[in-house]
N, C-alpha and C positions, 0 to 999 in steps of 0.2 A: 382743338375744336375751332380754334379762331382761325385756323390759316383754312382749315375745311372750309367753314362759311366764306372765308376772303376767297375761294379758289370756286365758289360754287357762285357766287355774285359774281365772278368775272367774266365765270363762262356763260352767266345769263346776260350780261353786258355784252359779251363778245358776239353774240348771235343780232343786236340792234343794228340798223346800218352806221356805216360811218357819220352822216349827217345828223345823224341824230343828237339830240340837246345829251344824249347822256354821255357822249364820248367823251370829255372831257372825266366825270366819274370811273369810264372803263379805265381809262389811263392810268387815275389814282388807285383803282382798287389794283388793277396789274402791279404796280410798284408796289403799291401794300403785301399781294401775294407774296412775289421777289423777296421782299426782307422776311415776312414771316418765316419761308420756306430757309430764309439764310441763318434766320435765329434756332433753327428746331434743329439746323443743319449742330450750328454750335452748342445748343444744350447739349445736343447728343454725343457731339465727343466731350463734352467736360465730363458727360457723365459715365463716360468709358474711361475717362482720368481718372476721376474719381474712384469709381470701381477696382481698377488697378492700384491705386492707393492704397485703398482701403484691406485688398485682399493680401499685398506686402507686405504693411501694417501688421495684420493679422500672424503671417506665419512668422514674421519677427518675434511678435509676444510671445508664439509658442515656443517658438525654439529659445528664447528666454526663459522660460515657465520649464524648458526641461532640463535642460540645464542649471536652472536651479534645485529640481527637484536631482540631480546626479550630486550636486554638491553635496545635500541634506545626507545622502544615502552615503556618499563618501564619508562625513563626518561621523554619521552612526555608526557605521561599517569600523574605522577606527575606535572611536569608545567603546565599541566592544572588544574588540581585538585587545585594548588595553585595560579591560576589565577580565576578560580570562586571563592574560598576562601576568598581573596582579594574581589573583587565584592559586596559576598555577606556582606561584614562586612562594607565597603561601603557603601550601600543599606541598613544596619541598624544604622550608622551614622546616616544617613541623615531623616531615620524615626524618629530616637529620636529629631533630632536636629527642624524637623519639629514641632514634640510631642507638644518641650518646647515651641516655638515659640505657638503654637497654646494657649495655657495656657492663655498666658499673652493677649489674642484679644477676644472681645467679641463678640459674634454677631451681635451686635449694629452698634459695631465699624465698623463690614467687612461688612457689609450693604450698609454705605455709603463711603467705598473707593475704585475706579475704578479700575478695572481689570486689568490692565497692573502693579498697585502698588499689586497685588496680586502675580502675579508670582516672 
């Protein structure tokens, strides 16, 4: 806004003649345009710096953010694995342990013992 008005005062200054008491102001506000226009020149790129920072920044964090959520799933993914694991050795335990039991009982024998001494 301030370089507009400085650019709009110069050009009303630039139309007076040269003689005129105000040349001295044309001059200063022309130099004032000059910087302003230099200053808007440098916000503008910091703030494409910026921008580019910020959006690097960003996919940094993601790619951070997924990578931790692959770890998470690694980990689960293993506690499970070693909770079937577990289960299934378990569940072969108890087939042997049946196995044995079954050996030593004839079917004579489990003929005449009631079902509740069965389980």
């Amino acid at each position: 806004k301030a370089a507009t008005e400085c650019e709009q005062k110069a050009a009303k200054v630039a139309n007076v003649a040269s003689t005129s008491k105000l040349l001295p102001a044309r001059n200063t506000l022309l130099e004032a345009s000059k910087k302003m226009k230099q200053e808007k020149s440098n916000l503008d790129e910091l703030q494409s710096r910026f921008t580019a920072a910020k959006d690097a920044a960003l996919e940094e964090h993601q790619a951070e953010v997924k990578q931790l959520e692959e770890a998470k799933a690694q980990a689960y993914m293993e506690q499970c694995i070693g909770k079937a694991t577990e289960a299934v050795k378990a569940a072969e335990a108890t087939i042997q342990e049946v196995a044995e039991k079954s050996k030593d009982c004839s079917v004579e024998f489990m003929k005449d013992m009631p079902a509740a001494d069965m389980e």
